[in-house]
C-alpha positions in Angstrom: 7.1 -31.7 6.2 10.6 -31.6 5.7 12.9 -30.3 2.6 13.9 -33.8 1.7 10.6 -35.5 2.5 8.9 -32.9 0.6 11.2 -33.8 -2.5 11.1 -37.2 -2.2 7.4 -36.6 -2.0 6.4 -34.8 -5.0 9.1 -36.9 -6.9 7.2 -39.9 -6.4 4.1 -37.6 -8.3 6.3 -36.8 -11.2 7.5 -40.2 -11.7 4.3 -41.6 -12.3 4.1 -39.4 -15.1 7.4 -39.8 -16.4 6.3 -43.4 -16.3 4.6 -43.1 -19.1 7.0 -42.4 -21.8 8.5 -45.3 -23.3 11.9 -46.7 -21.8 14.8 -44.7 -23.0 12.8 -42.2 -24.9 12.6 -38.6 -22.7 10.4 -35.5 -24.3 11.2 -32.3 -25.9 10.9 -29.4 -24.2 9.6 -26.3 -25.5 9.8 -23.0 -24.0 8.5 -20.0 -25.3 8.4 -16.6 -23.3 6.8 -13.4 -24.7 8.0 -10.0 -23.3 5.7 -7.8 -20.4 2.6 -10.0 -21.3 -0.1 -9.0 -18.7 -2.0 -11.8 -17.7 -5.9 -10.4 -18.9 -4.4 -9.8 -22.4 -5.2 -13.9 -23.3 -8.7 -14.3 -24.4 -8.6 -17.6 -22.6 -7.7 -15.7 -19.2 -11.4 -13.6 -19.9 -10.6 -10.8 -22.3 -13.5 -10.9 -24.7 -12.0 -8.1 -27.3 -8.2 -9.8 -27.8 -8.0 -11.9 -30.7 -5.5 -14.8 -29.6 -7.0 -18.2 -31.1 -3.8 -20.0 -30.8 -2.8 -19.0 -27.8 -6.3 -19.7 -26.7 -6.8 -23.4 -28.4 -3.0 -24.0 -26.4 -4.2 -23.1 -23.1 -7.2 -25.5 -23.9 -4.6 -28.3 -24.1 -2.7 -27.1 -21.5 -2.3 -26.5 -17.5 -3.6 -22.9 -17.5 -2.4 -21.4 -14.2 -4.1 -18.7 -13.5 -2.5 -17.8 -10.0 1.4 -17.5 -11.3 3.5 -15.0 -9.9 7.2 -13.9 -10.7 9.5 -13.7 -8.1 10.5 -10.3 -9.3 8.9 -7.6 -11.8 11.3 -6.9 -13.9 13.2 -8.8 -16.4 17.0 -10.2 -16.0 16.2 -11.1 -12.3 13.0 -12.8 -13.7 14.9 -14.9 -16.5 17.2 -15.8 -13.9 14.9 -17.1 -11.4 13.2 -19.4 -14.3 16.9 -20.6 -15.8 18.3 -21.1 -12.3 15.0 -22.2 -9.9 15.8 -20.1 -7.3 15.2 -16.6 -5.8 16.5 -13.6 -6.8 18.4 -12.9 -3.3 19.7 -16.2 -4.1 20.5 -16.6 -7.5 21.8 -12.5 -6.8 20.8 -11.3 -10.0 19.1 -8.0 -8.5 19.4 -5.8 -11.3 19.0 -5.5 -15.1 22.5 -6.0 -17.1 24.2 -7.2 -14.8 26.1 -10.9 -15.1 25.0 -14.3 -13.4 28.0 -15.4 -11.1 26.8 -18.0 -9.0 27.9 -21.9 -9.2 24.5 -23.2 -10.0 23.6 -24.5 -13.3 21.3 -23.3 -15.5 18.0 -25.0 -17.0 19.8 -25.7 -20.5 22.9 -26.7 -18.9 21.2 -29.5 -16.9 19.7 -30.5 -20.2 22.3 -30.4 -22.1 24.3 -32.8 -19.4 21.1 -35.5 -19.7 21.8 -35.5 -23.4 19.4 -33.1 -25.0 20.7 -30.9 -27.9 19.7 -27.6 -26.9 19.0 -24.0 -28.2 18.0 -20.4 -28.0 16.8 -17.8 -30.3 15.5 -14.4 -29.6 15.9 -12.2 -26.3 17.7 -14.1 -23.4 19.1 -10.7 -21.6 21.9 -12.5 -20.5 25.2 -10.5 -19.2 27.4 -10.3 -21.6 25.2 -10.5 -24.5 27.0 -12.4 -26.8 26.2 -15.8 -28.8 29.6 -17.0 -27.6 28.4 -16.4 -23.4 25.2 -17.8 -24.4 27.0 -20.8 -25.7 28.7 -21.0 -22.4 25.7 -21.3 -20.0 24.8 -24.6 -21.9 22.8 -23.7 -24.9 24.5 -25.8 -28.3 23.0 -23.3 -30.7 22.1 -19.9 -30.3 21.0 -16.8 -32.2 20.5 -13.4 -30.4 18.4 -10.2 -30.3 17.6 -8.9 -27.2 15.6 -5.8 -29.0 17.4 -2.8 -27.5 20.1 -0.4 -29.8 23.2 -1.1 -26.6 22.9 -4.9 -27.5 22.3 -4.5 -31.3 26.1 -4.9 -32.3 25.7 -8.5 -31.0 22.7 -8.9 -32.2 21.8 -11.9 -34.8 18.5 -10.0 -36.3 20.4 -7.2 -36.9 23.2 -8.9 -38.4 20.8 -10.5 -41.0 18.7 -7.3 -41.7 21.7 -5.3 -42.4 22.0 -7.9 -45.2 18.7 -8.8 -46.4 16.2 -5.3 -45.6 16.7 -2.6 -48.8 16.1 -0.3 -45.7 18.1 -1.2 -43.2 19.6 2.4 -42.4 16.7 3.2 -40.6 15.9 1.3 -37.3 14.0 -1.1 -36.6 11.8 1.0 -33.9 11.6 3.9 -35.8 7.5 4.8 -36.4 6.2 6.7 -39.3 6.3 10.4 -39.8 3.5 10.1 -42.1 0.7 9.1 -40.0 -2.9 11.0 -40.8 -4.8 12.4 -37.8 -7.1 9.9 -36.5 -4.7 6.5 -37.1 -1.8 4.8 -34.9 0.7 7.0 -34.5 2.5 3.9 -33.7 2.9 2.5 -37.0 6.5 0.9 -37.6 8.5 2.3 -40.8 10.2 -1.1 -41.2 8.1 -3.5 -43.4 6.6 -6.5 -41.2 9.3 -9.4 -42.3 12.0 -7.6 -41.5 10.8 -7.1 -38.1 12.5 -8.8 -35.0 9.4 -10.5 -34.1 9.0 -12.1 -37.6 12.4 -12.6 -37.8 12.4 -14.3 -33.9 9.5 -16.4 -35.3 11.3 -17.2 -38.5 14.3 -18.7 -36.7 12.8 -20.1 -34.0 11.2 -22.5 -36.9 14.3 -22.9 -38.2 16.5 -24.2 -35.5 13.2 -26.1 -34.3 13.6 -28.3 -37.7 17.8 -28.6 -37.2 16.8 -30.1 -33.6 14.1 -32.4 -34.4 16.5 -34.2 -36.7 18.8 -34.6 -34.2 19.0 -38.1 -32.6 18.6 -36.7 -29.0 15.7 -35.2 -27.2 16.1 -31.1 -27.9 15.3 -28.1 -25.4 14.1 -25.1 -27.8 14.0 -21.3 -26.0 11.9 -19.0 -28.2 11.8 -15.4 -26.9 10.0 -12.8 -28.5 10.8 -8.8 -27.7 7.2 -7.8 -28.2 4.5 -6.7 -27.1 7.3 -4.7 -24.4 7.2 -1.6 -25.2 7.9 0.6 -27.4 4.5 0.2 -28.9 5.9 0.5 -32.4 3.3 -2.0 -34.9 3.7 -2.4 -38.5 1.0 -3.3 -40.9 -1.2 -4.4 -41.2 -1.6 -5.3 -37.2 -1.7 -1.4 -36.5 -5.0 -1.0 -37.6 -6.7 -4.6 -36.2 -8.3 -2.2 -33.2 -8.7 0.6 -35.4 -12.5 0.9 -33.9 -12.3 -1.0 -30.7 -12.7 0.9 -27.8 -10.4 -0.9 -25.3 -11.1 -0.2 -21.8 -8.6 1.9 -20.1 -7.2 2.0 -16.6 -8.6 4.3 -13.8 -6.9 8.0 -14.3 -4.7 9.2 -10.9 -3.3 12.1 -10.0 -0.4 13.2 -8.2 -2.6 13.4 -5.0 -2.5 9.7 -5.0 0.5 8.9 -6.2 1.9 10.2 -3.4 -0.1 8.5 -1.2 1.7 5.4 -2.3 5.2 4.3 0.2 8.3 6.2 -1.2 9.7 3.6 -3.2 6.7 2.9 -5.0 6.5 6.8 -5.5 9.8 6.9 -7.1 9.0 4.5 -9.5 6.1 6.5 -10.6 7.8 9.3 -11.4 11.1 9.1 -12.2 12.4 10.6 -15.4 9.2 11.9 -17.4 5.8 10.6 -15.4 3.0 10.0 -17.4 0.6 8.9 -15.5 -1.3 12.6 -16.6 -0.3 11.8 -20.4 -3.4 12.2 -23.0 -6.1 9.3 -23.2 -6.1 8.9 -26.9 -2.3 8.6 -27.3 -3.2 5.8 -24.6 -6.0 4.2 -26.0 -3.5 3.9 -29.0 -0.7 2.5 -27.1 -3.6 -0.3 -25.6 -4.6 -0.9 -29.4 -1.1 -1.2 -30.6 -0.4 -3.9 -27.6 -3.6 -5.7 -28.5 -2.0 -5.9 -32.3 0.9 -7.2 -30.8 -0.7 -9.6 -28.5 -2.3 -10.9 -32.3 0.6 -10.9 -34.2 2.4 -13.2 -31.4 -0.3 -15.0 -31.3 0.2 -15.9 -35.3 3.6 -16.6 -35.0 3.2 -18.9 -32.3 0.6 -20.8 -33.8 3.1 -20.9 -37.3 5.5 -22.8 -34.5 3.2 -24.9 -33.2 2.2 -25.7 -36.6 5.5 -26.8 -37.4 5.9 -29.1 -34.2 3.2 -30.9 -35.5 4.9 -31.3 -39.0 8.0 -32.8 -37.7 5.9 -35.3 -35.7 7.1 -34.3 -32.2 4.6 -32.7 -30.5 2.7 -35.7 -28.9 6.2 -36.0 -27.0 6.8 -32.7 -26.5 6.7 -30.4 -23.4 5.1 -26.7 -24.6 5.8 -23.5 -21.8 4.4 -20.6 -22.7 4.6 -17.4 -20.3 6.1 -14.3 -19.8 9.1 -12.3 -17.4 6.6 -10.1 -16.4 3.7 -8.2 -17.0 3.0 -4.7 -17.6 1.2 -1.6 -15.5 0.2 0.1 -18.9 -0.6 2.8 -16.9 -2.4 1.3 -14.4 -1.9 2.9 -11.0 0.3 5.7 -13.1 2.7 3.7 -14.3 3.9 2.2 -16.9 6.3 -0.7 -17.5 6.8 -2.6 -14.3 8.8 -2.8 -11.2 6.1 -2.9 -8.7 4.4 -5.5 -7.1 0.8 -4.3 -8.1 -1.3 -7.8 -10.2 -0.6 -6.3 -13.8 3.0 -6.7 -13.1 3.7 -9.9 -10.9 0.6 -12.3 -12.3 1.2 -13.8 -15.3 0.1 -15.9 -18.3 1.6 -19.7 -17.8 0.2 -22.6 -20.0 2.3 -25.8 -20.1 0.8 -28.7 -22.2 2.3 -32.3 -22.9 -0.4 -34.3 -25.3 -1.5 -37.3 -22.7 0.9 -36.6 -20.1 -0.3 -33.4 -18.8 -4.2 -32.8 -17.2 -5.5 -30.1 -19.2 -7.5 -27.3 -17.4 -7.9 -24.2 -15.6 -5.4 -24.6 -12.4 -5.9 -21.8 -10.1 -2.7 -23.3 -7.3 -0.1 -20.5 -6.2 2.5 -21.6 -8.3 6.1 -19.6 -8.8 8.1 -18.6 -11.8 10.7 -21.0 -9.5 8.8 -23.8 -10.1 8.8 -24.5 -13.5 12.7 -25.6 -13.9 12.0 -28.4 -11.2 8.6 -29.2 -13.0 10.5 -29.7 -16.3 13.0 -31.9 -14.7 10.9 -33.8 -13.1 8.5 -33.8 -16.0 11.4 -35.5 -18.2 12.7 -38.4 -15.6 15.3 -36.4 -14.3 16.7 -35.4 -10.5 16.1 -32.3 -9.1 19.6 -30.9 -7.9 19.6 -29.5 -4.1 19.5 -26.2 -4.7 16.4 -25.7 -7.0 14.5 -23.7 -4.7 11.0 -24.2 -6.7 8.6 -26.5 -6.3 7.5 -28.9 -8.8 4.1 -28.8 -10.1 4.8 -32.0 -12.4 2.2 -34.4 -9.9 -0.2 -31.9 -9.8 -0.5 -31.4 -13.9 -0.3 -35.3 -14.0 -3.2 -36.0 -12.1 -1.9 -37.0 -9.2 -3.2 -33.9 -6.8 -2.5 -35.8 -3.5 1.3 -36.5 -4.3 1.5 -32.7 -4.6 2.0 -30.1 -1.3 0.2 -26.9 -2.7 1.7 -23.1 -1.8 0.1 -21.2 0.9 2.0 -18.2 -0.4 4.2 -16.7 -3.1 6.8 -14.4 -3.0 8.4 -11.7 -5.0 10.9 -9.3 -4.2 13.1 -6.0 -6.1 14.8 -2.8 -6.1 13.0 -0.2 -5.5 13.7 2.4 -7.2 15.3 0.6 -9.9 18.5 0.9 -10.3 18.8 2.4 -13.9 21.9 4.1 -15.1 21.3 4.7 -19.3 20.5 8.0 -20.3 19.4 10.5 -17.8 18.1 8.4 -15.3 21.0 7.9 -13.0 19.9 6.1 -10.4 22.7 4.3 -8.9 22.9 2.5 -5.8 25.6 4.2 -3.0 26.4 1.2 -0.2 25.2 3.4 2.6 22.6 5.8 0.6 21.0 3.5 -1.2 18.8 4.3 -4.7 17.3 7.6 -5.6 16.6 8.6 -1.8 15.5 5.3 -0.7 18.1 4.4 1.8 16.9 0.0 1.9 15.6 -0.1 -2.1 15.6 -3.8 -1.2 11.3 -4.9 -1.5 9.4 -7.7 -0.4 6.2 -8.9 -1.1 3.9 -12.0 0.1 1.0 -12.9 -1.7 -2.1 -15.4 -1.0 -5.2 -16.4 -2.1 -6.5 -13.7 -0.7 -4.1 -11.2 0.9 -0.9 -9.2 -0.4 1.5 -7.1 1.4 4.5 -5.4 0.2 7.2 -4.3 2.3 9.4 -1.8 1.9 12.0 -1.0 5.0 12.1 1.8 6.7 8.9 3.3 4.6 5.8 1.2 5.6 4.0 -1.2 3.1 0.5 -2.3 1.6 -2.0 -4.2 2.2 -4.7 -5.5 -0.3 -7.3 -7.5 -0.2 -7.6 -9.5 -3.4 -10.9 -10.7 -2.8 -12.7 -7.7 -2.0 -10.2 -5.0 -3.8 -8.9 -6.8 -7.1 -7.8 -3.5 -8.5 -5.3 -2.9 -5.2 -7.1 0.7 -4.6 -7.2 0.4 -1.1 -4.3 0.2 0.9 -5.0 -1.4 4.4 -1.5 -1.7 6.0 -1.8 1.1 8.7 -5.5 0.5 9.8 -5.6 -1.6 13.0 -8.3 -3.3 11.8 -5.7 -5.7 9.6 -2.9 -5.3 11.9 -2.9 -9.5 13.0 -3.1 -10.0 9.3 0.1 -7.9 8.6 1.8 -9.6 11.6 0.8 -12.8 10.2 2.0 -12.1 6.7 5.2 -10.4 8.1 5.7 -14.1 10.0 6.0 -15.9 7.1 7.8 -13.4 5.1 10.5 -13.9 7.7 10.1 -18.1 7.7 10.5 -17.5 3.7 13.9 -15.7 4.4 15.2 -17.9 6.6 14.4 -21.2 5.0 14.8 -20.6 1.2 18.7 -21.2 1.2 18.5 -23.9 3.9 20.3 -26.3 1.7 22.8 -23.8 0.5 23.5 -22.9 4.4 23.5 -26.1 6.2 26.4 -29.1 5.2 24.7 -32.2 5.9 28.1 -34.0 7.7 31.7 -33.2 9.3 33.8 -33.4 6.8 36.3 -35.5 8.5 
């Protein structure tokens, strides 16, 4: 099926939906993203020890997708592919801190041309991070914190704190020095309302109210910092899983670790590697995480709350997901950057009260495909060069008017190019990153099978079926190679086709 057919297609889906809202009248949107949530930290995605009830009674009146994958692990180029609908090689936004140059608009810029009053608060790790660039990109009203001490001279949170916390000299991530033997040794210093997560929940709220009195539709972006690390909790969430013996991922050595392709290697153990580091302090990081994951989870439910108060939320589009998840030691690593599950597969719940099916969808969908779907969702045109696919028919009801993925695709820099502190791993045209001459990765992923490429040093192949964990790397045994040729095939038809309508003019211009 053709580009345009395809379009026109699923367009015809999402306008039966869109038919039901009232003439004139287009819904809210929405759109709250938590920071490196792994997908089995939801206890409606099967984890019987989280305590999430809100996020849990959400996904049971939403689309729960439990096949999502980012098109990259790691957070800018993430946020990018979301705001822009399109690939990282595309939208070109490879690399952390670094600024989005390209022509194409932006989700809240497309909004805020249909006449929705739009607005941020929290983390949008755009480049540069000021209010004023934010502004820029489309968003009416914005208020900043993107959590890290290089950004906190623009940041909003801070701003307030230095004003309004009687200890504000000490910083926000500091932990206590106090803690007895036996406790969390991640407890936070800094009281819990003077926190940027209750202060990201706080305003979000706020700005929530200002739009809803508005006279236009609104577009609401709440970002939260947490639970990314560092894994520092105040009370009284650091002791929630005081006595709760988490289960922790599979110990490795170095043996393996270098059994993995070079760029995954590098990953691993650049700077300080700790994928030897002590179990307890780990079982405390997974305990302060969980504490996190509960806290969110109240603060999300506060907003919700306050949807309902303002009598918008039966017209009101509600995204909750992530950038990316996180290894948390998991194959040795923590953080992200790799293509294993804990880092591509994510949490992503969107409900719209009578609009939207409810239910557990387990369709490869792409972090790509949500701009489209909220387009379409709201009566409005895809532009050209959205690269996603919306999955507005399919959440509508209307399953046959929607052309489901055989595949998803994610691709990054490996090793990450990192240049703070004592990293220094800068990319040299001709050398490439930290050894790795092509740092430039690929992977394909199906129902069943995934393989990551990495040029010049091999890949993996798992099989998700039989070998959920990704233990068992099956790339070089001939036994799979018509599988790797297969998945190679379409890695290459994904390449060529994605910027078909950025490459091809439809006419002679004269």
């Amino acid at each position: 099926m053709s580009s345009i057919t395809r379009r026109a297609f699923v367009q015809a889906g999402a306008a039966s939906a869109a038919a039901q809202v009232p003439a004139g009248i287009r819904p809210n949107v929405l759109f709250i993203m938590l920071d490196q949530w792994r997908f089995d930290c939801l206890g409606a995605n099967g984890n019987g020890i989280i305590r999430t009830p809100n996020l849990d009674s959400l996904a049971s009146r939403s689309a729960n997708f439990t096949q999502a994958c980012v098109q990259a692990p790691v957070c800018v180029p993430s946020r990018l592919s979301f705001f822009t609908g399109r690939y990282p090689h595309s939208h070109k936004n490879r690399v952390n801190y670094t600024p989005y140059q390209q022509p194409e608009p932006m989700v809240q810029r497309l909004l805020q041309d249909a006449g929705y009053a739009t607005g941020s608060v929290g983390k949008l790790h755009f480049n540069p991070p000021t209010a004023e660039h934010a502004r820029s990109t489309g968003f009416d009203r914005v208020l900043l914190d993107d959590g890290i001490r290089r950004t906190d001279q623009y940041s909003d949170y801070v701003r307030w704190r230095n004003g309004a916390d009687p200890n504000a000299d000490v910083h926000y991530q500091t932990t206590a020095g106090d803690v007895p033997a036996g406790t969390n040794p991640f407890r936070a210093v800094v009281a819990k309302e003077y926190t940027p997560t209750a202060w990201t929940g706080r305003e979000t709220r706020n700005v929530l109210r200002s739009l809803v009195s508005s006279d236009r539709p609104f577009f609401l972006f709440s970002s939260y910092f947490k639970p990314h690390s560092p894994h520092t909790i105040p009370e009284p969430y650091d002791t929630l899983y005081n006595d709760v013996e988490i289960p922790l991922p599979k110990a490795v050595g170095l043996d393996y670790i270098q059994r993995l392709p070079l760029p995954v290697q590098k990953m691993v153990l650049r700077g300080t590697p700790r994928y030897n580091m002590d179990r307890q302090r780990l079982l405390w990081m997974y305990r302060s995480y969980y504490g996190d994951m509960t806290w969110l989870d109240e603060e999300v439910g506060a907003t919700l709350e306050e949807l309902e108060r303002t009598g918008q939320a039966e017209n009101t589009i509600v995204i909750l997901t992530t950038d990316h998840g996180d290894q948390m030691l998991d194959h040795g690593l923590f953080g992200k950057n790799v293509f294993f599950e804990d880092s591509v597969r994510i949490p992503l719940l969107v409900s719209w009260p009578g609009r939207i099916r409810p239910g557990v969808y387990s369709d490869l969908v792409e972090t790509v495909d949500v701009l489209p779907s909220i387009l379409e969702l709201c009566g409005l045109t895809v532009p050209d060069h959205v690269q996603g696919r919306s999955f507005a028919p399919l959440v509508a009801g209307e399953r046959s008017l929607y052309e489901p993925r055989k595949a998803q695709f994610s691709e990054n820099i490996m090793p990450e190019v990192i240049t703070n502190g004592d990293e220094g791993y800068f990319f040299t045209p001709g050398k490439g990153v930290g050894g790795v001459r092509h740092p430039d990765a690929k992977m394909i992923r199906t129902h069943r099978w995934k393989m990551n490429y990495y040029v010049g040093h091999g890949g993996e192949l798992y099989d998700l079926e039989d070998d959920p964990g990704e233990s068992t790397n099956l790339f070089d045994d001939p036994s799979y190679g018509g599988i790797v040729r297969d998945l190679k095939a379409q890695l290459l038809d994904w390449l060529i086709t994605a910027d078909e309508n950025d490459q091809i003019a439809r006419q002679w211009m004269i």
